[in-house]
LUMKOL-279676 format. One line per 8 residues: number of its first residue (from 1); for each residue x, y, z of C-alpha. Coordinates in steps of 0.001 Angstrom, whole numbers. Layout:
// LUMKOL-279676
NUM = X/Y/Z ~ ...
END
This chain:
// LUMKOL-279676
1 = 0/0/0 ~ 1434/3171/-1043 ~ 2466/5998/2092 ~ -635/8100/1951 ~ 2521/11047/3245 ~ 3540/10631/-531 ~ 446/10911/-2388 ~ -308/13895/-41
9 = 2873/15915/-1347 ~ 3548/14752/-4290 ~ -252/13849/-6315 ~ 1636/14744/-9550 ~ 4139/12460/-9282 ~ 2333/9383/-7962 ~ -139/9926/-11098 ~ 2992/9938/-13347
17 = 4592/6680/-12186 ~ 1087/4651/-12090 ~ 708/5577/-15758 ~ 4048/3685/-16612 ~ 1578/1007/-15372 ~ -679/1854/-17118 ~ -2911/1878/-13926 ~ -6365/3137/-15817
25 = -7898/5389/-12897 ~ -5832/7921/-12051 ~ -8360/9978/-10317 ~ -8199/7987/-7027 ~ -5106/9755/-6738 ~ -6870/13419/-6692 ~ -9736/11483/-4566 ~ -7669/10295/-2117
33 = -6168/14203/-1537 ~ -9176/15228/-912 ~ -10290/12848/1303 ~ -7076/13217/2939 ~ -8212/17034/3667 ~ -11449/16118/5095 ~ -10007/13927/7517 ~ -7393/15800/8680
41 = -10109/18712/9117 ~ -12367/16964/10556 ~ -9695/15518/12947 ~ -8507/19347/13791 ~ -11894/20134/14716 ~ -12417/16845/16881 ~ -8694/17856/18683 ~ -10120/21375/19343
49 = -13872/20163/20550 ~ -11915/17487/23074 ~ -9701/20266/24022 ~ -12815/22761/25095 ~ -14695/19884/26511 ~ -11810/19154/28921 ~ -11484/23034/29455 ~ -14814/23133/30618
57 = -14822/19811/32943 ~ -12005/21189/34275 ~ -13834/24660/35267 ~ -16718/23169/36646 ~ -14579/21157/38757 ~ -13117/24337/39923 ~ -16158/25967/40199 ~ -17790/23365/42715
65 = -14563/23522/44644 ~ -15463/27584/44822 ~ -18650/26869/46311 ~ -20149/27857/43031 ~ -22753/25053/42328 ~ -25392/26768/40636 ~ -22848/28210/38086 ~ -21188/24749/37876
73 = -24777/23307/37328 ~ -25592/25710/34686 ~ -22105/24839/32952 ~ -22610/21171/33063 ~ -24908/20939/29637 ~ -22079/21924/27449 ~ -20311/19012/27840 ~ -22937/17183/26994
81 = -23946/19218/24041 ~ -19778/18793/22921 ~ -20156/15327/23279 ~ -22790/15203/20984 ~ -20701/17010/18127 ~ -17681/14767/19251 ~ -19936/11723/18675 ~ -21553/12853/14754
89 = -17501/14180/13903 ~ -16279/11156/15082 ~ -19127/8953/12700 ~ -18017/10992/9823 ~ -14492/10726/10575 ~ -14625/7007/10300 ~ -16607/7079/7108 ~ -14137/9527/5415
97 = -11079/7546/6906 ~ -12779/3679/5400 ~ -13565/5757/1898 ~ -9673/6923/2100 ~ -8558/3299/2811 ~ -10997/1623/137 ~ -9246/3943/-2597 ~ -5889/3045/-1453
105 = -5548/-270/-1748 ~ -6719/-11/-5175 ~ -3377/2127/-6159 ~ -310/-345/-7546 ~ 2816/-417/-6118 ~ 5010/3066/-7941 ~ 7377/1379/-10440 ~ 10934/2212/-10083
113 = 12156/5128/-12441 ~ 14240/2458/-14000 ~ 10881/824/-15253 ~ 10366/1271/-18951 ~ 7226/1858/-20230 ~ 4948/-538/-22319 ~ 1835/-2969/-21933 ~ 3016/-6200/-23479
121 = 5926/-8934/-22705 ~ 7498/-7878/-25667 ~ 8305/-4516/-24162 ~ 10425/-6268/-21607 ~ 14463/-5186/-21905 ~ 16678/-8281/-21874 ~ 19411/-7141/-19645 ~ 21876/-9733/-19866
129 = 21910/-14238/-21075 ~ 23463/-16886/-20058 ~ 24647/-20524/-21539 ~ 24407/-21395/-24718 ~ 21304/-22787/-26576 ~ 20966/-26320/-27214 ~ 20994/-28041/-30345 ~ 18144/-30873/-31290
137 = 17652/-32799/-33979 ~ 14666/-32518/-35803 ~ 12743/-35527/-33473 ~ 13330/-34037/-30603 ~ 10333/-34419/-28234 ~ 8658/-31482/-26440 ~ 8342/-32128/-22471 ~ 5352/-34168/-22342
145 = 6214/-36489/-24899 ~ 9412/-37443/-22814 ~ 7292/-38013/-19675 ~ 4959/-40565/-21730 ~ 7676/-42159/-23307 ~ 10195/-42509/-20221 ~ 6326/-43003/-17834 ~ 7538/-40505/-15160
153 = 5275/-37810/-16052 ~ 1486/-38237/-16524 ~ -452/-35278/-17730 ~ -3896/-37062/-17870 ~ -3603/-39360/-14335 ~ -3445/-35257/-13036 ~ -6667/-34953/-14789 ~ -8538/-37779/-13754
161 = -7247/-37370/-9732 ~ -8540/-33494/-9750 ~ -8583/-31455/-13050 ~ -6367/-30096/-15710 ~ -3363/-28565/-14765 ~ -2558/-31024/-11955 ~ 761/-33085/-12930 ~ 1546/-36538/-11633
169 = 5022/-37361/-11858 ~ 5879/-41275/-11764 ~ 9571/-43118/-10648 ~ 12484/-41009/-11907 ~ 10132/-37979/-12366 ~ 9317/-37645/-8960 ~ 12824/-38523/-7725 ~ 14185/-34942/-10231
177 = 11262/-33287/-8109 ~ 12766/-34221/-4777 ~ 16398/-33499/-6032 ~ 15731/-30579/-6879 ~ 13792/-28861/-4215 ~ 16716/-30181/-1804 ~ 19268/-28104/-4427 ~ 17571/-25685/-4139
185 = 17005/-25198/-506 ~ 20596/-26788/119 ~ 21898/-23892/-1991 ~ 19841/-21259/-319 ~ 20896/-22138/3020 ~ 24830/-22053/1766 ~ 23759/-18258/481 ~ 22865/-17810/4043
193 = 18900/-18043/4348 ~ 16938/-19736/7334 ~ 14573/-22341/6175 ~ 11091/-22399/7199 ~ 8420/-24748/6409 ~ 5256/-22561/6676 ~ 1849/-23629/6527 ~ 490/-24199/2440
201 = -3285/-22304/3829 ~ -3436/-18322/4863 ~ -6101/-16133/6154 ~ -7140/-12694/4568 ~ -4899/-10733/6798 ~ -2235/-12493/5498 ~ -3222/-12620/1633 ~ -3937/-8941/2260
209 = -1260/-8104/3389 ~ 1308/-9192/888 ~ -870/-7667/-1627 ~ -3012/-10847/-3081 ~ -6072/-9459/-1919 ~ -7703/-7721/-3312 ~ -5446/-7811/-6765 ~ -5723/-11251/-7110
217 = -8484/-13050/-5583 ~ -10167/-14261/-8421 ~ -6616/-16395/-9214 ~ -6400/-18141/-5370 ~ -8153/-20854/-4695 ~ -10612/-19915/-1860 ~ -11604/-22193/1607 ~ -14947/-20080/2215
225 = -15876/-22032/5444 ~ -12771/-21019/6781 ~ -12007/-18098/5052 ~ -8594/-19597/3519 ~ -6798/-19184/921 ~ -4087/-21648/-661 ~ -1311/-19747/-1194 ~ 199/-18800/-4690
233 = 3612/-18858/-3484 ~ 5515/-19141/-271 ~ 6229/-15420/-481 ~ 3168/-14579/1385 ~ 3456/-16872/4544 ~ 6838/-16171/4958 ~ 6918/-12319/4254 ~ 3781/-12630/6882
241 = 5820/-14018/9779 ~ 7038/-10264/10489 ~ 3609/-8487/10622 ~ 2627/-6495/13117 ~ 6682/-6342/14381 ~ 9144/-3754/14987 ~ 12174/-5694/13700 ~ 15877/-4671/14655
249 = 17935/-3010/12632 ~ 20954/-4924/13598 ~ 19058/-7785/12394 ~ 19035/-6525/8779 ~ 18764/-8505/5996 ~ 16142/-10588/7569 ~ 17014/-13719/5113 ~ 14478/-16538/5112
257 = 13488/-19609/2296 ~ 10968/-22358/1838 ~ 9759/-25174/-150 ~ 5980/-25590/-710 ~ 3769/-26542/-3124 ~ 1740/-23544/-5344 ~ -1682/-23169/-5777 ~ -3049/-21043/-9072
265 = -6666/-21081/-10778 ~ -4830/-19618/-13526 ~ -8632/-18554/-14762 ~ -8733/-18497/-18632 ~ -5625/-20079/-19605 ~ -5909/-22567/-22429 ~ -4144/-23517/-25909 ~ -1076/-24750/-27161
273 = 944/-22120/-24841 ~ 0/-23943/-21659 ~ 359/-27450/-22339 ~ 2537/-29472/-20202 ~ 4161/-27996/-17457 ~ 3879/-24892/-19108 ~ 1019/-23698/-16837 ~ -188/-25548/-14194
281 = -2239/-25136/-11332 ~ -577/-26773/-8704 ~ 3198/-26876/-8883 ~ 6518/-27055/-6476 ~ 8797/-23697/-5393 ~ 11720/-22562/-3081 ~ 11200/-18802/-2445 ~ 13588/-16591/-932
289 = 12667/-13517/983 ~ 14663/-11021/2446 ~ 13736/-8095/4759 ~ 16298/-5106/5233 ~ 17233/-1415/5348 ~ 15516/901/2909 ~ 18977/2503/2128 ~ 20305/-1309/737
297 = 17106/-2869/-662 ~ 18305/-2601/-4311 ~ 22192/-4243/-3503 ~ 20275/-7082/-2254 ~ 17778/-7251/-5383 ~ 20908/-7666/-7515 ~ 22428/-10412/-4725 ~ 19113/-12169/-5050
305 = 19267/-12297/-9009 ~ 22699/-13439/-9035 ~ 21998/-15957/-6737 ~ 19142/-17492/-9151 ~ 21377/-16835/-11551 ~ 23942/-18860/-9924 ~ 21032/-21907/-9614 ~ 20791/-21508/-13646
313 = 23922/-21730/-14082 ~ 24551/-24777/-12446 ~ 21826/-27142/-14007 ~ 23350/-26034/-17343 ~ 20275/-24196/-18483 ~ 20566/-21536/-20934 ~ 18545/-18506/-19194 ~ 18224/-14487/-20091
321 = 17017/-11747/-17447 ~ 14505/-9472/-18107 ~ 13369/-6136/-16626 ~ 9694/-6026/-16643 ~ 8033/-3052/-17974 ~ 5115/-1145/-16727 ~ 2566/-2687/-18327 ~ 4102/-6393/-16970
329 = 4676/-5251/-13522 ~ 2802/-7324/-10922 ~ 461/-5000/-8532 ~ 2814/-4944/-5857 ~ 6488/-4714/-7073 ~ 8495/-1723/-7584 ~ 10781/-3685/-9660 ~ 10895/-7193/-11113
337 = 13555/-8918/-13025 ~ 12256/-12235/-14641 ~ 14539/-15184/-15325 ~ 13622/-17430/-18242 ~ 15068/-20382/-19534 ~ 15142/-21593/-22985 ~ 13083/-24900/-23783 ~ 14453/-26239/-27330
345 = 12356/-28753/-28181 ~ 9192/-25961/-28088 ~ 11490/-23654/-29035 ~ 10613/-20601/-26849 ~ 11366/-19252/-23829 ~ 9871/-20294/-20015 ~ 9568/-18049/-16986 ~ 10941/-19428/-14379
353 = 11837/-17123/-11558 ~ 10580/-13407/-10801 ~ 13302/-11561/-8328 ~ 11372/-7817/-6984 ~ 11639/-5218/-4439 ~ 8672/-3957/-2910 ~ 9971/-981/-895 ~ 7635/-714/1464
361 = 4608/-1273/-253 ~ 4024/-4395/1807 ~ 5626/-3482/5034 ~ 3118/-783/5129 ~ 193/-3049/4752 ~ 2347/-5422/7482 ~ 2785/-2714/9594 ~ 6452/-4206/9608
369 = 8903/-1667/11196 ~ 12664/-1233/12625 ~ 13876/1453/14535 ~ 15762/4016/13001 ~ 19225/4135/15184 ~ 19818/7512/14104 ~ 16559/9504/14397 ~ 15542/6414/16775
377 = 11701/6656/15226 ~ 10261/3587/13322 ~ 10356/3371/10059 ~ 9025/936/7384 ~ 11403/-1858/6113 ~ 11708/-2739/2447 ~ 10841/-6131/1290 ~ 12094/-8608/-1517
385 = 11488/-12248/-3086 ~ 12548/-14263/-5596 ~ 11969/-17660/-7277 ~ 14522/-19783/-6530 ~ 13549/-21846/-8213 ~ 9816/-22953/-9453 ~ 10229/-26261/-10815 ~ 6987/-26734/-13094
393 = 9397/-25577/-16112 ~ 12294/-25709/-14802 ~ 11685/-29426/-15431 ~ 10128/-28907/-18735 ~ 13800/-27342/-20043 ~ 15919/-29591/-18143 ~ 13528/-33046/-19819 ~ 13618/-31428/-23354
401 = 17168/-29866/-23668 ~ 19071/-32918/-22049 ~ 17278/-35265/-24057 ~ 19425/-37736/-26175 ~ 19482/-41513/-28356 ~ 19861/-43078/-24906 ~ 17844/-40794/-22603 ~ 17490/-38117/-20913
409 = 20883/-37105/-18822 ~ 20735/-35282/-15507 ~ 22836/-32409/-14863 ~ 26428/-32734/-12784 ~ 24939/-30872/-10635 ~ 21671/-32892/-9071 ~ 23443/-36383/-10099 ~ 24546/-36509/-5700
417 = 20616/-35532/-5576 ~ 18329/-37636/-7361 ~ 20596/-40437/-7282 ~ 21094/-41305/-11024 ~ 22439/-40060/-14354 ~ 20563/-40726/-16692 ~ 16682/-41752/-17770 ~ 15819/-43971/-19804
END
């Protein structure tokens, strides 16, 4: 949620950066002023009105001390007549303040000035690649071919057990989906992150507060009874451990990671671009999440790409990095780098890991604070996450692009891991 201090001084501005968004309703800014004014008004007048009506308690207790009753008598209605006015400012106070809040948490996140503009995916700037792109021959079989062929990947079982979108993976398929969650949170941990298992279910607070609701309830899946939600990603139970806290500077960065299964309706999503692995609505993730100073937030944005970076690197995957544009921005980040890898026998390119800052768009909505050693008020801390890594397509590229005559080979890298080299 943006700092309503912001939007207060600088309207302008905010509606500048929310159109590199391409946010469409740019007059909540200029509502949100003015509601801003009312309150504040209204909250001037309530500050005098208290400060009479304690005034005047005050003098009639003086005035019975006197002796004076009759005048103290004669005084007494006015508090009662102030605390009537108190009582109808207060009502509309609360009013103007829930209007002010239901405009704000409509406003995105401000992108980050270095944030190009555009609407589309191909507006994206590649900022750097990696590895080199692998070379099929002309039979080379896209993902879900391989799992049919080598059985350790069943597309349809998914179907029959719950819906489409829900992969089963058999033998050696499910083995690679155990290796590599361990690499993953093995490497994490040597990059110094504390592991956490965290529950898969979250409440609204929660969802709310790392900026899922309301931007993105129609794409959770949704416990009414209990008023869960299964969460999209491990980003928003761990980012939620630290709300409602004043956190310690000296603690800073805050460094935490976890495995758990993803949940995504992934409403509307059909044809040949989401077959497979490509999109699916229940898949397997190590996030990282980090939680420091304001000052260093973008240092550690780059640390946290290098280190996926680092991941891609070592299961031989060709990858690129992109900087999101406006129009691709997620509701929340400030700034988002997406990492994709290349899948050659489909020949295109897979997301597979988002890296963003958040400033404090959701430690305002978390009410998460430090204390400022200098000034020694509280401030708000900035947050980050990253993908590191989601394996739906991870395993996609690493099925198709090691694929060979005798099988499929496993990387050097997750051979101590899953136990073998090869499948066939």
């Amino acid at each position: 949620m943006l700092e309503l201090s912001v939007i207060r001084e600088k309207p302008d501005w905010v509606k500048e950066r929310l159109a590199i968004k391409n946010f469409p309703h740019l007059q909540l800014v200029d509502e949100i002023v003015e509601l801003d004014k009312k309150r504040r008004s209204i909250q001037k007048e309530l500050d005098d009105l208290l400060h009479k009506s304690k005034s005047i308690s005050k003098e009639i207790g003086e005035l019975y001390k006197q002796g004076k009753r009759e005048e103290a008598e004669a005084l007494k209605q006015e508090p009662k007549r102030l605390k009537e006015e108190i009582n109808k400012l207060e009502d509309n106070f609360d009013a103007i303040k829930q209007e002010e809040f239901d405009r704000l948490i409509k406003l995105p996140n401000l992108p980050h000035s270095c944030v190009p503009k555009g609407h589309l995916p191909e507006d994206n700037v590649e900022v750097r690649s990696g590895g080199e792109l692998p070379q099929l021959s002309g039979d080379a079989l896209p993902h879900w071919e391989l799992g049919e062929k080598y059985n350790i990947l069943d597309m349809r079982l998914g179907s029959k057990l719950t819906g489409a979108g829900f992969p089963v993976f058999i033998g050696k398929g499910a083995r690679l989906q155990r290796a590599l969650i361990n690499f993953f949170l093995d490497e994490a941990r040597s990059a110094g992150y504390t592991e956490i298992q965290p529950p898969h279910l979250v409440n609204e607070k929660s969802a709310f507060a790392t900026g899922q609701l309301p931007d993105k309830e129609g794409q959770m899946y949704h416990i009414v009874e209990d008023k869960f939600f299964l969460i999209p990603t491990a980003e928003v139970p761990l980012t939620n451990i630290y709300r409602d806290e004043i956190v310690s500077e000296a603690d800073f960065p805050i460094k935490v990671a976890g495995y758990t299964p993803c949940f995504r309706r992934e409403a509307g999503s059909y044809g040949k671009d989401v077959r497979g692995l490509n999109r699916v609505h229940q898949f397997d993730k190590v996030e990282i999440v980090q939680i420091t100073h304001p000052d260093h937030s973008y240092a550690t944005l780059e640390e946290m790409l290098e280190h996926v970076e680092g991941l891609l690197e070592k299961l031989e995957l060709p990858y690129r990095v992109l900087r999101l544009c406006g129009g691709d921005s997620t509701f929340a980040s400030a700034l988002t780098y997406d990492l994709e890898t290349y899948s050659a026998a489909q020949k295109r390119w897979l997301e597979v890991s988002s890296v963003s800052n958040f400033e404090t768009f959701q430690s305002n909505r978390l009410k998460l604070r430090f204390r400022d050693k200098e000034s020694k008020k509280t401030r708000l801390a900035h947050t980050l996450n990253g993908s590191a890594l989601a394996l739906a397509r991870i395993v996609a590229t690493l099925l198709e692009n090691n694929q060979t005559p005798e099988g499929i080979v496993i990387p050097w890298a997750l051979r101590q891991y899953t136990g073998f080299e090869i499948i066939n």
